[in-house]
N, CA, C and O atoms as a GROMACS GRO file, in nm:
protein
  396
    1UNK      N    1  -9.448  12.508   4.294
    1UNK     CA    2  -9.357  12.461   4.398
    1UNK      C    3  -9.268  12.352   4.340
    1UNK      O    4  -9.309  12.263   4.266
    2UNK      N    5  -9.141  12.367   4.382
    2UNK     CA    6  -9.067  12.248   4.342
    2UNK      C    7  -9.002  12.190   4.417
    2UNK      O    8  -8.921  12.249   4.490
    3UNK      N    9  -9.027  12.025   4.422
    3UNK     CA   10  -8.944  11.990   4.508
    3UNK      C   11  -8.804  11.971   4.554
    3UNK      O   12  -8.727  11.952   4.460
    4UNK      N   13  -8.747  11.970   4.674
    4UNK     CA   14  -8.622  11.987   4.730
    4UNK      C   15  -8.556  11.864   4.716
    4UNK      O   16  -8.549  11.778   4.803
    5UNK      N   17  -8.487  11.857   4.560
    5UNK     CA   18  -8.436  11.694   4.550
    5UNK      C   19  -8.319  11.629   4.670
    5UNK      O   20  -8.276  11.515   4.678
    6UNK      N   21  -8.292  11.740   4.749
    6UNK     CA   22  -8.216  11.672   4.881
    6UNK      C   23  -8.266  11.633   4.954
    6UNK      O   24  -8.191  11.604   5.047
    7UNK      N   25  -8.384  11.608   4.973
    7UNK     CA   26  -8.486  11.555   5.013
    7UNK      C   27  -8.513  11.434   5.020
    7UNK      O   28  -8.552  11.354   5.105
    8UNK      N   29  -8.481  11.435   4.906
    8UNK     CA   30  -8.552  11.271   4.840
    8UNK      C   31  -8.440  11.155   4.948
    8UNK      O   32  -8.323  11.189   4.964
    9UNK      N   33  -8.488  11.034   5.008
    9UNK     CA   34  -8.414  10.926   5.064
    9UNK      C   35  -8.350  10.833   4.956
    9UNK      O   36  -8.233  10.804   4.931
   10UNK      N   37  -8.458  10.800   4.906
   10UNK     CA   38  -8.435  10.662   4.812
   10UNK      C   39  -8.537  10.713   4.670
   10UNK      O   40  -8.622  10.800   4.690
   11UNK      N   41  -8.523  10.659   4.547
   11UNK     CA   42  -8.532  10.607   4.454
   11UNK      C   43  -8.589  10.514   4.366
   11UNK      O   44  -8.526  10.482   4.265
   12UNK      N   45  -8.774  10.432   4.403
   12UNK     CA   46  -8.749  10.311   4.356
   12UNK      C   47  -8.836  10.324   4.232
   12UNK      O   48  -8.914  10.418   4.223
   13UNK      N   49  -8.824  10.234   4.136
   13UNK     CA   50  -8.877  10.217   4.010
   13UNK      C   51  -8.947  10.060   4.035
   13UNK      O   52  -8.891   9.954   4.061
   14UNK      N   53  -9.107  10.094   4.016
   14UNK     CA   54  -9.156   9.910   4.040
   14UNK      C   55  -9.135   9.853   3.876
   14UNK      O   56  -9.140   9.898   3.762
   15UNK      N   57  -9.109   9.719   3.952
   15UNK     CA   58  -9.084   9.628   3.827
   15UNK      C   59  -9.185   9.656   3.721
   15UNK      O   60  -9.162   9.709   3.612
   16UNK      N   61  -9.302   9.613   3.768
   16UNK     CA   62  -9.419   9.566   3.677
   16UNK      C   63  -9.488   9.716   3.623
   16UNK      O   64  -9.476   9.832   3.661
   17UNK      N   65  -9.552   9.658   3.532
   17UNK     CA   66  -9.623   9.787   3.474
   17UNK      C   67  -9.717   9.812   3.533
   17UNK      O   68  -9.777   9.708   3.561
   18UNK      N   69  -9.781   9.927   3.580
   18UNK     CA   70  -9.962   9.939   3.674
   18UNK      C   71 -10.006  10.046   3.547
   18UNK      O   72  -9.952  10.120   3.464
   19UNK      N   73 -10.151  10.000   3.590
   19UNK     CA   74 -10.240  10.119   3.545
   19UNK      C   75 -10.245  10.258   3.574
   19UNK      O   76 -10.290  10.330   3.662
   20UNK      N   77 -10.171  10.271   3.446
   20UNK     CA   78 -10.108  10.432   3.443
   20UNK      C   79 -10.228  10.541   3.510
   20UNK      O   80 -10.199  10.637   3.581
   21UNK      N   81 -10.386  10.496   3.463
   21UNK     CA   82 -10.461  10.581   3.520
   21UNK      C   83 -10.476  10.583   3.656
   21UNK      O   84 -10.546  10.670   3.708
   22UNK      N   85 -10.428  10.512   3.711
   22UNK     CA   86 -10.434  10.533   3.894
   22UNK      C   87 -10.331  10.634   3.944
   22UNK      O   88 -10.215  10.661   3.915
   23UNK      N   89 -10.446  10.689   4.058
   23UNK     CA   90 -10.378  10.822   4.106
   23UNK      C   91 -10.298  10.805   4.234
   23UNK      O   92 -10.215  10.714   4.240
   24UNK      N   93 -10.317  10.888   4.336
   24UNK     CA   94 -10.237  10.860   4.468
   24UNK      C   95 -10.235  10.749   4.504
   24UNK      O   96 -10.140  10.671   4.492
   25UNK      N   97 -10.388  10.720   4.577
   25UNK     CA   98 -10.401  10.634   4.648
   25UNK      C   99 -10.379  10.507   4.591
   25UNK      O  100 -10.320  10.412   4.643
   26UNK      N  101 -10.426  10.512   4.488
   26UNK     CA  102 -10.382  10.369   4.453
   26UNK      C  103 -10.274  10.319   4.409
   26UNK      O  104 -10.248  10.198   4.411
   27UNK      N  105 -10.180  10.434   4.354
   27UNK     CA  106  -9.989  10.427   4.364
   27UNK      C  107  -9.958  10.401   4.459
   27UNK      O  108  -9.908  10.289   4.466
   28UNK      N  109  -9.966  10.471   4.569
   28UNK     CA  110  -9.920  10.440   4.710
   28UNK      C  111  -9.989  10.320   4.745
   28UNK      O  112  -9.909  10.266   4.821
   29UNK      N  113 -10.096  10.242   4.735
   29UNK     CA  114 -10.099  10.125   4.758
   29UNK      C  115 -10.013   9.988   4.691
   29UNK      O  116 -10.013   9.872   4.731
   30UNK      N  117  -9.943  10.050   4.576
   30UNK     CA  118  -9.895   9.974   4.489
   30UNK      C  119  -9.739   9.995   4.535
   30UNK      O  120  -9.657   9.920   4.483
   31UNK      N  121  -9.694  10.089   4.627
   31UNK     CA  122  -9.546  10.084   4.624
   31UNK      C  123  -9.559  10.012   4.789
   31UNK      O  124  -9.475   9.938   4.841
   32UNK      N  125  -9.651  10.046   4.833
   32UNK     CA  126  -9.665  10.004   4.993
   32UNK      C  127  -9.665   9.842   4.963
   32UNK      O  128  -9.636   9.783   5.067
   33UNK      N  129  -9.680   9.790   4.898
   33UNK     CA  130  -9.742   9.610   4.895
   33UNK      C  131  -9.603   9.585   4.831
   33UNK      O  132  -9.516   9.516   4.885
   34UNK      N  133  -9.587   9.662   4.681
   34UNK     CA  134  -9.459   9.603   4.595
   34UNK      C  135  -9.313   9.630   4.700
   34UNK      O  136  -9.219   9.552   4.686
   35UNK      N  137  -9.304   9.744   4.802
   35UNK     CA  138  -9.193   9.775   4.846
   35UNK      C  139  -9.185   9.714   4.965
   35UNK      O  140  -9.086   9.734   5.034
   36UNK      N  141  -9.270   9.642   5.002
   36UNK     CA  142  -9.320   9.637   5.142
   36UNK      C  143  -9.219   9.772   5.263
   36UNK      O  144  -9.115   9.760   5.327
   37UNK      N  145  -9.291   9.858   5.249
   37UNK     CA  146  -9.282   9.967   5.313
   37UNK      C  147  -9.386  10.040   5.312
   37UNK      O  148  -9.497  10.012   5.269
   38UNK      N  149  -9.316  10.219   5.402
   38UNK     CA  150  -9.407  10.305   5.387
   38UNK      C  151  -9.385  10.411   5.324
   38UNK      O  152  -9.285  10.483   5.335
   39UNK      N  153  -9.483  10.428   5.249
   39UNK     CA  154  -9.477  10.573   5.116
   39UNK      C  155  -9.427  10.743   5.231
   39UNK      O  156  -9.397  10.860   5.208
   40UNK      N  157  -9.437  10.695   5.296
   40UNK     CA  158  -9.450  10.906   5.374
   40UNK      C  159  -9.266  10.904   5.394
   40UNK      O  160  -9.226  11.019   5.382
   41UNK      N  161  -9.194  10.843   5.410
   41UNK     CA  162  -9.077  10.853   5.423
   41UNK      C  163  -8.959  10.928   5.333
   41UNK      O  164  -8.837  10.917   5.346
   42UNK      N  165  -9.015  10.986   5.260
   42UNK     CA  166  -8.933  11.078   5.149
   42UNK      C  167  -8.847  10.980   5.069
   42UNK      O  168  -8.725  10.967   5.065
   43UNK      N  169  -8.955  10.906   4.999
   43UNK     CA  170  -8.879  10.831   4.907
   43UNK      C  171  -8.973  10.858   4.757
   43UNK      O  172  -9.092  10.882   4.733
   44UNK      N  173  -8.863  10.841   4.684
   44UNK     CA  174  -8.989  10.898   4.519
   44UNK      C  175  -8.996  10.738   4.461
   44UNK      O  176  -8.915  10.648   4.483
   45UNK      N  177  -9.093  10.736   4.397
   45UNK     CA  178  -9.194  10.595   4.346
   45UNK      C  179  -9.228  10.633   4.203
   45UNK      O  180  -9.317  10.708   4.164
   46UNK      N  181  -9.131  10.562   4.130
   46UNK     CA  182  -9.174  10.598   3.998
   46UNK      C  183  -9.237  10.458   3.925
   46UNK      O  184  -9.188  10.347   3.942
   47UNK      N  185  -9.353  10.487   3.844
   47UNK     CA  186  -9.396  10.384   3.786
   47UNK      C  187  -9.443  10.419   3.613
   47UNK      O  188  -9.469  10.533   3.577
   48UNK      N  189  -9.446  10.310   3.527
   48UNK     CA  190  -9.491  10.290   3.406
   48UNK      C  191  -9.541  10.266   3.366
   48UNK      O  192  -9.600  10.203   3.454
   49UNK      N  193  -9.641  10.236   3.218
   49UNK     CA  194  -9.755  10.144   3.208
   49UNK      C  195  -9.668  10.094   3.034
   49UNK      O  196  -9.574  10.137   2.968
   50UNK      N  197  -9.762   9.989   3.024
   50UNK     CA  198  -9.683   9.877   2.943
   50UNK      C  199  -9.621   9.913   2.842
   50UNK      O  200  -9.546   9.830   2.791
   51UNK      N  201  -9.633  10.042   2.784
   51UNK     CA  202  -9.602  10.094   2.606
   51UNK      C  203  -9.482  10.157   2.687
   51UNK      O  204  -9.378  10.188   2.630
   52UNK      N  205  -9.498  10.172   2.809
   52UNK     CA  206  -9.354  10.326   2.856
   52UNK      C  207  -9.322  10.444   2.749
   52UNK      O  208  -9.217  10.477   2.695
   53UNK      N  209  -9.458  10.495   2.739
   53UNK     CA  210  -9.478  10.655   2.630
   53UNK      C  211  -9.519  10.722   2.781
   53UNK      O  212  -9.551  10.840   2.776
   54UNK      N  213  -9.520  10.665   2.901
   54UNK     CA  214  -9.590  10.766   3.033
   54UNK      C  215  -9.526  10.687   3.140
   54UNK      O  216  -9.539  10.567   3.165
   55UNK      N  217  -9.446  10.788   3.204
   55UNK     CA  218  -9.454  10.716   3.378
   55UNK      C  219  -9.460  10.849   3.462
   55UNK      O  220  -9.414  10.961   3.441
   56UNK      N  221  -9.550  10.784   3.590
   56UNK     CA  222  -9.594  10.883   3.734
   56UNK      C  223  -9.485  10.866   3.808
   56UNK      O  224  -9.422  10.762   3.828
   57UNK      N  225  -9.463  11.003   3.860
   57UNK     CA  226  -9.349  10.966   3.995
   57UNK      C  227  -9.496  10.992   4.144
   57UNK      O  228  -9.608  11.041   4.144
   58UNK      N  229  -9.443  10.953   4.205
   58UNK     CA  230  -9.547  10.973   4.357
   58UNK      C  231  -9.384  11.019   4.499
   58UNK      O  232  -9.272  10.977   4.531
   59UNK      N  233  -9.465  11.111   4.529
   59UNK     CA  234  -9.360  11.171   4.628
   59UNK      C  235  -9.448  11.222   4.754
   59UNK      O  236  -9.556  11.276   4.730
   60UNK      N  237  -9.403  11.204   4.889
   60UNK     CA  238  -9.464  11.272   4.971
   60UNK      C  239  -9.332  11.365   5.062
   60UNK      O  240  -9.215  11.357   5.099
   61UNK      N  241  -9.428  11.434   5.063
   61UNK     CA  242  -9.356  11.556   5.146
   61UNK      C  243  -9.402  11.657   5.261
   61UNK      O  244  -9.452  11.769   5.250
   62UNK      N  245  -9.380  11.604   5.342
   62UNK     CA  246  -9.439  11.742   5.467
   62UNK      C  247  -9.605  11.703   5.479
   62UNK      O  248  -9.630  11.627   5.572
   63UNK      N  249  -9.652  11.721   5.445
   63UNK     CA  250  -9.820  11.678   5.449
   63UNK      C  251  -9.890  11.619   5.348
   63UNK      O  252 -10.005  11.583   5.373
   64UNK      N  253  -9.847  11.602   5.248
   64UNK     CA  254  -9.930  11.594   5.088
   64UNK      C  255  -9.817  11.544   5.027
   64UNK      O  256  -9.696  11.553   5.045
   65UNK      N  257  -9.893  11.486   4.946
   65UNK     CA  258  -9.818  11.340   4.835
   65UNK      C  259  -9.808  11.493   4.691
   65UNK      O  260  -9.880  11.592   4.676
   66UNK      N  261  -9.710  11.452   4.627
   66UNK     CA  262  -9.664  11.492   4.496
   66UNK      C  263  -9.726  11.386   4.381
   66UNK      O  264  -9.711  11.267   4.408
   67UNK      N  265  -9.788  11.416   4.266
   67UNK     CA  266  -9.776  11.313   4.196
   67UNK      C  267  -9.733  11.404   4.045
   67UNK      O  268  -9.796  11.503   4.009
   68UNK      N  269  -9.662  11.370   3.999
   68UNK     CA  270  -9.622  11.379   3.854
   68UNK      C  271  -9.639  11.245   3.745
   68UNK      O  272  -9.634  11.122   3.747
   69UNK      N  273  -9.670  11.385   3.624
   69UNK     CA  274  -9.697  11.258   3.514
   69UNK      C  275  -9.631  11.315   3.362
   69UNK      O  276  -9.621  11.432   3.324
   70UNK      N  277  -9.597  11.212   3.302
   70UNK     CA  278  -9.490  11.257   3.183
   70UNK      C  279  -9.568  11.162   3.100
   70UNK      O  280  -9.625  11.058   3.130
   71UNK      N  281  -9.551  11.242   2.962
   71UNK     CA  282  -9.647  11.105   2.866
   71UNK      C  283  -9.593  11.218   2.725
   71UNK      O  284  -9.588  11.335   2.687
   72UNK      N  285  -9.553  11.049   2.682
   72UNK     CA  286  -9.439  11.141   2.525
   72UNK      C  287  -9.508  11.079   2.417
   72UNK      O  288  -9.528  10.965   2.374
   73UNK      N  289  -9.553  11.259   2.377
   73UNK     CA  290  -9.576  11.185   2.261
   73UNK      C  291  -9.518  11.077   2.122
   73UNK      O  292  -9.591  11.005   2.054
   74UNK      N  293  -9.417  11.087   2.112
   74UNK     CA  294  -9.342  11.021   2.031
   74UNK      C  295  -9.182  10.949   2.128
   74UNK      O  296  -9.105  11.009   2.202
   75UNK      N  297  -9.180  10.816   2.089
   75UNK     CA  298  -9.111  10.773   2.134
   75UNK      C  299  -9.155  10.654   2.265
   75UNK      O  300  -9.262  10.596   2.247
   76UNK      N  301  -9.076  10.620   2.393
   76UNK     CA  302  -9.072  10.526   2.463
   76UNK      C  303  -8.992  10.613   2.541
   76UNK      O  304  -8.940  10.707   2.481
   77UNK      N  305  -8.964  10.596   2.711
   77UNK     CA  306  -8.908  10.583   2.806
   77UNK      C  307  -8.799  10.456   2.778
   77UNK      O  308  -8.835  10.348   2.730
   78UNK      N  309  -8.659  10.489   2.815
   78UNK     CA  310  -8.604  10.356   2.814
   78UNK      C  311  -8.561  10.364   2.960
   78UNK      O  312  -8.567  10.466   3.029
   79UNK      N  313  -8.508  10.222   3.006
   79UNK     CA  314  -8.493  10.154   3.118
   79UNK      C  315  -8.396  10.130   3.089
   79UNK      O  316  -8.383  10.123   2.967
   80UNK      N  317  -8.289  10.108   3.160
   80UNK     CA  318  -8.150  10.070   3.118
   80UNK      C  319  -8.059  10.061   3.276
   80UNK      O  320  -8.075  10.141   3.368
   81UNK      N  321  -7.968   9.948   3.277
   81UNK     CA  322  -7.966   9.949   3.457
   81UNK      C  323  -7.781   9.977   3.373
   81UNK      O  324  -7.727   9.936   3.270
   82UNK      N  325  -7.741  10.065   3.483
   82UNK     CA  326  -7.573  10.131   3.440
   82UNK      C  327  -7.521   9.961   3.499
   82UNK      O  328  -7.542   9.890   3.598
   83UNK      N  329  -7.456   9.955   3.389
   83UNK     CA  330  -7.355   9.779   3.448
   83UNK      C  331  -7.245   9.770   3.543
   83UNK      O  332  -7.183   9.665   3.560
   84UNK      N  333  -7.214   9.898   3.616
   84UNK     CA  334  -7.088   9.921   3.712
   84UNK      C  335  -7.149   9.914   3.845
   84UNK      O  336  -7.114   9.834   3.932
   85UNK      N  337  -7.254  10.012   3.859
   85UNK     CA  338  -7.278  10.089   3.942
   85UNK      C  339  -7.447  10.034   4.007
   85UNK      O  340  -7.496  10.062   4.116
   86UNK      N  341  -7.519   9.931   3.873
   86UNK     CA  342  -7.598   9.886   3.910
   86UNK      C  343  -7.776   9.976   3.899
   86UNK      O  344  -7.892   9.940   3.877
   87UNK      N  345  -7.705  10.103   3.931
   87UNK     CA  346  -7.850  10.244   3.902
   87UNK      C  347  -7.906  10.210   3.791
   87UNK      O  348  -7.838  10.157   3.703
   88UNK      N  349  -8.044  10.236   3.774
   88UNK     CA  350  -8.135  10.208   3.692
   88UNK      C  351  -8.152  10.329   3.635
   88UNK      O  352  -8.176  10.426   3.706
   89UNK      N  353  -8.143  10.338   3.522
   89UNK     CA  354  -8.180  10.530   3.453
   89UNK      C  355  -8.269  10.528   3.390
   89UNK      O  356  -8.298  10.414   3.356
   90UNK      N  357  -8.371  10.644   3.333
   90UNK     CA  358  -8.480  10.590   3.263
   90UNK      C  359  -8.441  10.742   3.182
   90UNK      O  360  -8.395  10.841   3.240
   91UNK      N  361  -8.467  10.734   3.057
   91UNK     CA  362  -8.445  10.863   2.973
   91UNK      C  363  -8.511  10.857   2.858
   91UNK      O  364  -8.494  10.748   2.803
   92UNK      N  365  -8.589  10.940   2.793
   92UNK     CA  366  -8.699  10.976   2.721
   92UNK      C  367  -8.605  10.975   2.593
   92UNK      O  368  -8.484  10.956   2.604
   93UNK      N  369  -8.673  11.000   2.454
   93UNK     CA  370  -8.583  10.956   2.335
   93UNK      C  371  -8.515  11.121   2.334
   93UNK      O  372  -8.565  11.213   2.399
   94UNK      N  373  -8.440  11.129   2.281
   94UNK     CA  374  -8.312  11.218   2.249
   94UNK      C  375  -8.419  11.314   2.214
   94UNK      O  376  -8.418  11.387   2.313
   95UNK      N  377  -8.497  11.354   2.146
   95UNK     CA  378  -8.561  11.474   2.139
   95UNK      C  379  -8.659  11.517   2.216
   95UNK      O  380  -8.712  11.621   2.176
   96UNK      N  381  -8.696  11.474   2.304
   96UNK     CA  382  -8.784  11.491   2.440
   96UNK      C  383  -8.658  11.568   2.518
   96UNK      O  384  -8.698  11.676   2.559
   97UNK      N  385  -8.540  11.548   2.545
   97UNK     CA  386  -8.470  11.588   2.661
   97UNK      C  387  -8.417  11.751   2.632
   97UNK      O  388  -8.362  11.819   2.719
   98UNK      N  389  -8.447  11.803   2.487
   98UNK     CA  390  -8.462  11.958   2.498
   98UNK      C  391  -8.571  12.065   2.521
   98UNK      O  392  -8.569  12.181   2.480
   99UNK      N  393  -8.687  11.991   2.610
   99UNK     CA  394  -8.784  12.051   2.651
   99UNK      C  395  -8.793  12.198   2.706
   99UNK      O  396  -8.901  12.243   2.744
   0.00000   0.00000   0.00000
């Protein structure tokens, strides 16, 4: 199944790094406290852990949470906020993106 990215509301990336091994519940406790909001609202929650070789997205949809996980072997995730426009992009090293 894939999700319906028109879907999606919002976008957020938490600051801090969490423990990559935590699953739903404890993502969604971590965007619910860091966002002060609520996770069921069709918003995607992406997070990292300190090396950024892995980040989880957490998504809910219709009844059931989505969780995805990316973990590269070679290389880093970079973070980079666009300086016009302010969007935060995150993109895997140049040879990860011909998967």
């Amino acid at each position: 199944m894939i999700i319906n990215t028109d879907e999606i509301k919002n976008i957020y990336v938490a600051k801090q790094f969490c423990d990559i091994r935590k699953q739903i519940d404890g993502l969604a406790l971590i965007a619910a406290s860091q966002f002060s909001m609520t996770v069921l609202d069709h918003s995607l929650f992406i997070f990292t852990n300190a090396s950024r070789n892995r980040i989880k997205m957490l998504y809910y949809e219709a009844n059931g949470f989505w969780l995805f996980t990316r973990r590269l072997e070679n290389g880093k995730f970079k973070f980079k906020k666009h300086e016009e426009s302010g969007v935060l992009m995150i993109t895997p090293p140049t040879a990860q993106l011909a998967d």
